[in-house]
PLY file of the C-alpha trace (Angstrom):
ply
format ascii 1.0
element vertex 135
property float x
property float y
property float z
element edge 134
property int vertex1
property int vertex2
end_header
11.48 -40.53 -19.72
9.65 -39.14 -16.63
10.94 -40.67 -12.96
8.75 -42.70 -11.04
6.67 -41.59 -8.43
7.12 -43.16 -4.94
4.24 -44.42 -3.52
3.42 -43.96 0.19
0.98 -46.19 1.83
-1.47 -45.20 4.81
0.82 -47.74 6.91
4.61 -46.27 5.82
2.98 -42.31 6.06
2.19 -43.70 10.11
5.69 -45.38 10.60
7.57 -41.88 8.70
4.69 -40.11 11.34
5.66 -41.99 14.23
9.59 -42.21 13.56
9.73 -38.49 13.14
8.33 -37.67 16.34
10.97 -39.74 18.28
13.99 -38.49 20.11
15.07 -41.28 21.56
15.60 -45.50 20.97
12.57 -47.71 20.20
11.78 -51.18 19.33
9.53 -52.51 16.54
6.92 -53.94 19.29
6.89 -50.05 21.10
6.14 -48.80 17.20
3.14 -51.69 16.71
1.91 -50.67 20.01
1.39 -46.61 19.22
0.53 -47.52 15.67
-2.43 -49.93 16.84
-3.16 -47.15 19.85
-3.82 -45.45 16.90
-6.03 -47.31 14.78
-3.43 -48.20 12.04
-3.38 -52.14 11.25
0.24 -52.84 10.97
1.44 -55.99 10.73
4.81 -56.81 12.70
6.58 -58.24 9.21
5.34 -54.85 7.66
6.97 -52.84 10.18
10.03 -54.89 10.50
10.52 -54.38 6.27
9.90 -50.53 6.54
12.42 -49.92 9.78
15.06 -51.98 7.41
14.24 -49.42 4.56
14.36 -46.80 6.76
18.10 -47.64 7.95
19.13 -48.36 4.67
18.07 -45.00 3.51
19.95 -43.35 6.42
17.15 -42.12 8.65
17.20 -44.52 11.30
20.06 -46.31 13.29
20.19 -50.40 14.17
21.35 -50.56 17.92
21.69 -53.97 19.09
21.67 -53.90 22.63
21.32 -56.28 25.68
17.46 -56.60 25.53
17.21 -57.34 21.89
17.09 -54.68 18.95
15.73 -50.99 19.09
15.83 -48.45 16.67
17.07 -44.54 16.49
16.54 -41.56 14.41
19.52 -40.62 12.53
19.33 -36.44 11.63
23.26 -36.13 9.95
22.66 -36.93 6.33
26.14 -37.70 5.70
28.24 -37.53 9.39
29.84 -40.03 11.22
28.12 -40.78 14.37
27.95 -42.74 17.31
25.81 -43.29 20.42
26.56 -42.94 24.29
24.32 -44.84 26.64
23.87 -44.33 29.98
24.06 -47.03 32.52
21.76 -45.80 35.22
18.64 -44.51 33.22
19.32 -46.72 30.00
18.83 -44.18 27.70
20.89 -44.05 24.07
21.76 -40.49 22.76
22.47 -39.91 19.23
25.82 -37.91 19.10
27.39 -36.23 16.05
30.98 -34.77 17.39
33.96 -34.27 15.27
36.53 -34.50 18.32
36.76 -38.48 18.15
37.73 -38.07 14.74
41.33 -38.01 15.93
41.14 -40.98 17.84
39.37 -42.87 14.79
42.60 -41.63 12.89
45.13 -42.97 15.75
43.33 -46.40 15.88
43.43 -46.81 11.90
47.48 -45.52 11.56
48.58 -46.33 14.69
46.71 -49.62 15.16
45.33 -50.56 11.79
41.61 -50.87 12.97
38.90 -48.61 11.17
35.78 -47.84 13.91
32.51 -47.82 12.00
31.37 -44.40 14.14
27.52 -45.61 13.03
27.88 -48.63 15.16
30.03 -47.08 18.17
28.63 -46.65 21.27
29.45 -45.46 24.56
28.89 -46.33 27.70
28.95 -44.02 30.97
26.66 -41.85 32.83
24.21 -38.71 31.26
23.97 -35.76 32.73
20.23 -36.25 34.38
21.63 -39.12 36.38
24.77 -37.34 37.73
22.79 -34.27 39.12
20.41 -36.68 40.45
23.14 -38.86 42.18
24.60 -36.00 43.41
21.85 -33.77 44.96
0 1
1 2
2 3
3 4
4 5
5 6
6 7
7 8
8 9
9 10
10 11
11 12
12 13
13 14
14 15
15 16
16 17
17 18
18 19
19 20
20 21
21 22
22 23
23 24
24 25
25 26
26 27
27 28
28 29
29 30
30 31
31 32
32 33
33 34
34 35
35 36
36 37
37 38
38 39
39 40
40 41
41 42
42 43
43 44
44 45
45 46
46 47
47 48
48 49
49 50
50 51
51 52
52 53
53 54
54 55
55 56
56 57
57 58
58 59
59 60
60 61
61 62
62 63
63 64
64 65
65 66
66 67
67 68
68 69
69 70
70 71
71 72
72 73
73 74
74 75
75 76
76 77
77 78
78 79
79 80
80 81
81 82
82 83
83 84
84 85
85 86
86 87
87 88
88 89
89 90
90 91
91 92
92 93
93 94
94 95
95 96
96 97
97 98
98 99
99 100
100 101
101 102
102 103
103 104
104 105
105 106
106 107
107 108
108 109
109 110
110 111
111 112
112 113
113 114
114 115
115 116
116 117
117 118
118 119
119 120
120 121
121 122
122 123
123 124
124 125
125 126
126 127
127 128
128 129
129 130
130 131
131 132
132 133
133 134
């Protein structure tokens, strides 16, 4: 029996186009917004079912955050990750790092709490913002 083909329409080939080209957090409005600056007619429940297939499938990240929802692009196929954000520029980094590993493993022994590294995020200052408050 010969597997299905998946279809791609015009309006998930601009969302795949537009998510690929981000580095950083964005919100569904942000994505209507480029996809209408560029003449694709995307309607908001359209783009809101494709960003929850998209985190489903592992390529983007849910971050729920102060000013509502936003969305990431997730690279590690099958890594734990988590997200630092910094508190002077606002912006969310997507961080795969194996040294919090042992702290995951001291809070689930030692305190019997299992972190979900996908929905961990830290808060503190980047690296842009530090040299800048300090020259």
């Amino acid at each position: 029996m010969a597997t299905p083909k998946t279809y791609l329409t015009q309006q998930h080939k601009a969302i795949l186009a537009f998510v690929s080209e981000q580095s950083s957090c964005f919100t569904a409005a942000e994505l209507s917004d480029a996809l209408r600056a560029a003449g694709e007619k995307v309607g908001l429940a359209t783009i809101y079912r494709q960003l929850e297939k998209l985190e489903k499938s592992g390529m983007l990240q849910r971050i729920a955050t102060e000013e509502g929802a936003c969305w990431q692009r997730c690279d590690q196929d099958d890594h734990d990750c988590f997200l630092l954000k910094c508190e002077q520029c606002g912006r969310i980094s997507h961080v795969d790092c194996l040294q919090l590993a042992p702290l995951y493993d001291h809070l689930s022994s030692s305190h019997h709490f299992a972190i979900n590294p996908r929905r961990t995020m830290l808060y503190g200052v980047c690296g842009s913002c530090g040299e800048a408050s300090h020259a």
